[in-house]
C-alpha positions in Angstrom: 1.4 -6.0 25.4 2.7 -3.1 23.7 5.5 -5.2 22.0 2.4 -7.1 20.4 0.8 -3.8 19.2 4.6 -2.3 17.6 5.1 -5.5 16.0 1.3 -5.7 15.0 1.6 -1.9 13.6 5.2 -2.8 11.7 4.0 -5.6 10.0 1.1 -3.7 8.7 3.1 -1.2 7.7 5.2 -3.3 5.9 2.5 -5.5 4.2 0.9 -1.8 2.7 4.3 -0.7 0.9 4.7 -4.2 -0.3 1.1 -3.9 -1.6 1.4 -0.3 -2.9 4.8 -1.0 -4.6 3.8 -3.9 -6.5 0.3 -2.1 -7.9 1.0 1.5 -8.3 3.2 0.9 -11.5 -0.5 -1.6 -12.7 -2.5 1.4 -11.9 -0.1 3.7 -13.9 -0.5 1.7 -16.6 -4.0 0.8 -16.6 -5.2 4.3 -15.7 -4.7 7.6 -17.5 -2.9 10.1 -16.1 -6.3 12.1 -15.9 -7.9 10.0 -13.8 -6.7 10.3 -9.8 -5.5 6.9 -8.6 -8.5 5.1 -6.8 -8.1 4.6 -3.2 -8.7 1.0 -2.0 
């Protein structure tokens, strides 16, 4: 069972840098550099 939950919490992980990676440079761009990046 704890296997499960590692492999659970890596993949999660993994999914959220994907994510952040591939919109932070959108939200650079979108956003001005006054306004704080929103949290989702």
């Amino acid at each position: 069972m704890v296997v499960v939950v590692v492999v659970v919490v890596v993949v999660v992980v993994v999914v959220v840098v994907v994510v952040v990676s591939g919109l932070a440079p959108r939200w650079a761009a979108k956003q001005p550099q006054n306004q704080p990046l929103q949290s989702v």
